[in-house]
ZAMARGU-4260 file (C-alpha; in steps of 0.2 Angstrom, whole numbers, plus 5000, padded with zeros to 4 digits):
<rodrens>
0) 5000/5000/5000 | 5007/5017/4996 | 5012/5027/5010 | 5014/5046/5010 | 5030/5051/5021
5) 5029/5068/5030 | 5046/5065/5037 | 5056/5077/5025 | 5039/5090/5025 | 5039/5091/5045
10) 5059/5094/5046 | 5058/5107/5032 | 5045/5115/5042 | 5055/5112/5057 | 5068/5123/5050
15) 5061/5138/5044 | 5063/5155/5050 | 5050/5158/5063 | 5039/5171/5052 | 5040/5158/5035
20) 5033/5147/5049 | 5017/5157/5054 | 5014/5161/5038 | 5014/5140/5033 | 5004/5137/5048
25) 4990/5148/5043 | 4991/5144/5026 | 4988/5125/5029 | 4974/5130/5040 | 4966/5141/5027
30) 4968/5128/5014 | 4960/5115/5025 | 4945/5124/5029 | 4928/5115/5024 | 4912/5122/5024
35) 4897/5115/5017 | 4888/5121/4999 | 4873/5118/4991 | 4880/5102/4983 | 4886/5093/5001
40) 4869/5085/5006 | 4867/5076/4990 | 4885/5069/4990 | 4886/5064/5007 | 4870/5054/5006
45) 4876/5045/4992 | 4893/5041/4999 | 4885/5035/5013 | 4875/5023/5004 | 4890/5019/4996
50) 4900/5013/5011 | 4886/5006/5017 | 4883/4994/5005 | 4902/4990/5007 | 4899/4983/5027
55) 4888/4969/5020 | 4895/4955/5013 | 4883/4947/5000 | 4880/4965/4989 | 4884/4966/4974
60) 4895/4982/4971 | 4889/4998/4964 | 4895/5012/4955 | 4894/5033/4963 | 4897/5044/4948
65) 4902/5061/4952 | 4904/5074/4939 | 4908/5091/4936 | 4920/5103/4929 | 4936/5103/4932
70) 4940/5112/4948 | 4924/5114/4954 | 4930/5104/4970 | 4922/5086/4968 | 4940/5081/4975
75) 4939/5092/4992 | 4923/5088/4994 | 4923/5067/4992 | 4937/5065/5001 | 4931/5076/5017
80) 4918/5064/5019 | 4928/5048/5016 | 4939/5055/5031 | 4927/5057/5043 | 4918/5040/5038
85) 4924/5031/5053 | 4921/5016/5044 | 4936/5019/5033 | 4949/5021/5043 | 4963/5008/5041
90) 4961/4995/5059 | 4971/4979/5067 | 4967/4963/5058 | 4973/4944/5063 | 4991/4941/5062
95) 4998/4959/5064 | 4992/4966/5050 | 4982/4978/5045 | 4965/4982/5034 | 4963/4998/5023
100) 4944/4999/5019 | 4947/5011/5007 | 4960/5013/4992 | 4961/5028/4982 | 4971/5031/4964
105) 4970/5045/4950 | 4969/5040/4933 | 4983/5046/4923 | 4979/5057/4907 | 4980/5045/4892
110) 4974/5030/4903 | 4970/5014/4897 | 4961/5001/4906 | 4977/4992/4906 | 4986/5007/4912
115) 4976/5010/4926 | 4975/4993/4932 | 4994/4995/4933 | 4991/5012/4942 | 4981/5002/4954
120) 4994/4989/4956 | 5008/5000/4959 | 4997/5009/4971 | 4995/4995/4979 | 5013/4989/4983
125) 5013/4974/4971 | 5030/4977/4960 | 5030/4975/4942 | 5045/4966/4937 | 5038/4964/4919
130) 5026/4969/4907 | 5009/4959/4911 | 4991/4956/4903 | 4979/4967/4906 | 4968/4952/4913
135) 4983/4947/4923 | 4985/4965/4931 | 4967/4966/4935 | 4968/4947/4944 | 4984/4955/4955
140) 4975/4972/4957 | 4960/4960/4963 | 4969/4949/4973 | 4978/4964/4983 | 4962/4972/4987
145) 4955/4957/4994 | 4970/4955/5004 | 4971/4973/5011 | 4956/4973/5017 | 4948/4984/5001
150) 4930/4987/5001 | 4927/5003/4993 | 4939/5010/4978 | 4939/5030/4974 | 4945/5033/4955
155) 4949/5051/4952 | 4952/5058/4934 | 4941/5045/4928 | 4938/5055/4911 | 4957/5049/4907
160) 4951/5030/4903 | 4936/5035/4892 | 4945/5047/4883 | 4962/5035/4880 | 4963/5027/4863
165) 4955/5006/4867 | 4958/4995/4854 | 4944/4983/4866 | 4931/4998/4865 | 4919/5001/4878
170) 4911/4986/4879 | 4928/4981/4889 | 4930/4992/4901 | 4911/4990/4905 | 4916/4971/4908
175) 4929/4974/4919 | 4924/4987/4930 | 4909/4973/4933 | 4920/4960/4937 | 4927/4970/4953
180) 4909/4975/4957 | 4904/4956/4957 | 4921/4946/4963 | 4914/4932/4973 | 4916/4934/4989
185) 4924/4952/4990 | 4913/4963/4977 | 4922/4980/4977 | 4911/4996/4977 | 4919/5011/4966
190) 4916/5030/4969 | 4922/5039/4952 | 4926/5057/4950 | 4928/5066/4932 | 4924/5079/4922
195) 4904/5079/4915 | 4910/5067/4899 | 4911/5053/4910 | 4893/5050/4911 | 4898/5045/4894
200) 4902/5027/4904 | 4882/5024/4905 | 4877/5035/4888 | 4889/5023/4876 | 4885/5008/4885
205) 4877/5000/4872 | 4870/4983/4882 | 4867/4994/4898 | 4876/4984/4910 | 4880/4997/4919
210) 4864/5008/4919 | 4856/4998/4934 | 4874/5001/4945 | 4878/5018/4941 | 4874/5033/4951
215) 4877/5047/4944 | 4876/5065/4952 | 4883/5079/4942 | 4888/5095/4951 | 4877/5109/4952
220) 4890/5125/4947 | 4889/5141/4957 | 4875/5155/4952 | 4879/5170/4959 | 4861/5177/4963
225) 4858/5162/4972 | 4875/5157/4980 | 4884/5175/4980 | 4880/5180/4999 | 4885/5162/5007
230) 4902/5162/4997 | 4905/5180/5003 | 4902/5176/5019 | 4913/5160/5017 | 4926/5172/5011
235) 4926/5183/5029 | 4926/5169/5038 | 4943/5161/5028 | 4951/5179/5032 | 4947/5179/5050
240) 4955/5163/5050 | 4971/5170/5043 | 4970/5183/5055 | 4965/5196/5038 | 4951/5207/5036
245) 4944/5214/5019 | 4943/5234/5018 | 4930/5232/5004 | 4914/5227/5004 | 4908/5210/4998
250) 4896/5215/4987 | 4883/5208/4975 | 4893/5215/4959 | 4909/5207/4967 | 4904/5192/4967
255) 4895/5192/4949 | 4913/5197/4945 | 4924/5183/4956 | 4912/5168/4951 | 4916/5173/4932
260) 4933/5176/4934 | 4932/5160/4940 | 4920/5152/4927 | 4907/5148/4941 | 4917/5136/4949
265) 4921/5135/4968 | 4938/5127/4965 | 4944/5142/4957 | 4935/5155/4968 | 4945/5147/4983
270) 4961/5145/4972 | 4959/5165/4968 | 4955/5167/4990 | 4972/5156/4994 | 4983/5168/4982
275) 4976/5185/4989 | 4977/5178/5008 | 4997/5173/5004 | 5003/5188/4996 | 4995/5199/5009
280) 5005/5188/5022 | 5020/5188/5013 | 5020/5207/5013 | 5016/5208/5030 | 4999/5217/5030
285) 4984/5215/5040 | 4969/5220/5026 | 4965/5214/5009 | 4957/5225/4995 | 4952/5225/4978
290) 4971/5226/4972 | 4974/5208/4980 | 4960/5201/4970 | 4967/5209/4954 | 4984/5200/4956
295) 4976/5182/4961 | 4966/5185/4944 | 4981/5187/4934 | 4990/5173/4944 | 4977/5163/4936
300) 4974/5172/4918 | 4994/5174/4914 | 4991/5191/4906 | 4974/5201/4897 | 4959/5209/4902
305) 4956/5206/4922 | 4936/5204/4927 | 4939/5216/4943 | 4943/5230/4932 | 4935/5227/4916
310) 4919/5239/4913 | 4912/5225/4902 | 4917/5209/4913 | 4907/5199/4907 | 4913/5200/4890
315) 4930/5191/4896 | 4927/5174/4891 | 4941/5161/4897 | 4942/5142/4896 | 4951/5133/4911
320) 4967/5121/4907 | 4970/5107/4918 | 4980/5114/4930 | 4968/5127/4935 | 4974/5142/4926
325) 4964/5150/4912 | 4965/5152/4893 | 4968/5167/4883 | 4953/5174/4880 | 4942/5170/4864
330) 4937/5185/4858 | 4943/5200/4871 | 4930/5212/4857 | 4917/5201/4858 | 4902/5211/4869
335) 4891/5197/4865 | 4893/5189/4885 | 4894/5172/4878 | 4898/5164/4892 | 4879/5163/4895
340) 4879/5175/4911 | 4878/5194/4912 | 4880/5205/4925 | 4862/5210/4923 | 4854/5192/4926
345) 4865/5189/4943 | 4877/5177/4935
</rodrens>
């Protein structure tokens, strides 16, 4: 099972100058702070299901779908609730060992079904000392997970294995998910993460096997005239944390302005919260403003009009690369507001 060491991370951090210290400290804290949105019941209800369909022995597995864009914090949130399942924490088995309820891996980009399983594999401590089957991978992957004590597996990135080149098509990768879903005796029950096209594992599914074991709960994005106040008050709350206050005011047209900028996407309006939080830190001052949210924007937009400033705002129309910045814009002329919002209809 693959281990992160904070060894090296808690000696760096040991060794800091007192002030670069405070400042790490606060920003873990900030960047650890959950709050709950409008999308939190919902997937907390289904992940409960979920892992309670993992505690008993004779269910077949079944598939959580999760989807949204990228950035809009189906990661976070997921995994907040799989760590304070109790029910998942790693505990003492016979014979000195220990069971991990839960396993989790990311699809790499360009993931094959045979990739992954090798992913998994890796993930998982077994060593590949050669170049293996896909069908042989699986039967490790499988093996491992009933030995670790595996019950419920978390796939993030899962978009990478639809969109990857198969030679075996779809039909294939249906066929092995359902073979961990119904391994006897150890049926394994799979939370997937990904971006909307991954619904696309039900939609091409030509023999719907998987349309009676998929559930799938898309994201709702943010609206600004619905979920501008709560976020703003989110924001004050993140500040006090880090021992900041704002000397502006959190108004309706700021946040019309902050959920474009970050295409609507809660990820990226927490991104943009972390950047203006560190730099006022870093230069030793006690209040934010407008100017702080100007510079986070360009952290993210590398250079182009900035939806803080901009008269027309809502003409700045930006696509978001993987990595969480944004594209040039399409058309920085174009006053048509494509992006679908305006600031007259509340974004």
């Amino acid at each position: 099972m693959f281990r992160e060491d904070n060894e090296v991370t808690r000696t760096m951090r040991d060794r800091l100058p007192e002030e670069q210290r405070r400042i790490r400290d606060i920003m873990e804290a900030v960047e650890n702070f959950y709050f709950t949105t409008h999308n939190d019941q919902e997937v907390k209800r289904e992940i409960d299901v979920v892992v309670r369909g993992a505690t008993r022995a004779s269910k077949d597995g079944h598939i959580l779908l999760i989807t949204g864009e990228s950035h809009a914090g189906k990661s976070f949130m997921v995994n907040h609730y799989l760590e304070e399942n109790t029910s998942l924490v790693p505990f003492a088995i016979e014979n000195n060992n220990t069971a991990y309820p839960l396993f989790r891996v990311t699809a790499p980009p360009g993931c094959t079904m045979a990739g992954l399983g090798r992913e998994m594999a890796m993930r998982l401590g077994y060593k590949l000392h050669r170049q293996l089957s896909e069908d042989l991978v699986f039967q490790r992957v499988r093996a491992q997970l009933y030995v670790q004590g595996t019950r419920v597996v978390v796939i993030n990135e899962f978009q990478h294995v639809l969109d990857a080149p198969a030679r075996k098509g779809l039909r294939h990768l249906t066929d092995t998910l359902k073979n961990l879903l119904q391994e006897d005796d150890w049926p394994i029950h799979l939370i997937l993460l990904g971006l909307p096209e991954s619904v696309n594992l039900v939609k091409r599914d030509s023999k719907e096997q998987m349309e009676a074991r998929v559930l799938h709960h898309p994201l709702v994005p943010l609206v600004a005239s619905e979920h501008g106040a709560e976020i703003n008050t989110v924001i004050e709350q993140v500040l006090a944390i880090a021992g900041l206050k704002s000397v502006m005011p959190f108004t309706d047209e700021f946040s019309r302005r902050l959920f474009h900028g970050a295409r609507y996407r809660l990820g990226l309006v927490f991104r943009m919260l972390h950047f203006v939080i560190e730099d006022a830190l870093d230069c030793g001052e006690t209040e934010v403003g407008i100017e702080h949210w100007d510079d986070a924007y360009m952290r993210l937009a590398k250079g182009g009009r900035n939806v803080f400033t901009e008269a027309k705002w809502w003409t700045i129309v930006r696509g978001v690369r993987d990595d969480g910045t944004l594209t040039p814009e399409e058309d920085e002329d174009d006053d048509s507001g494509s992006s679908g919002y305006s600031a007259r209809d509340g974004g």
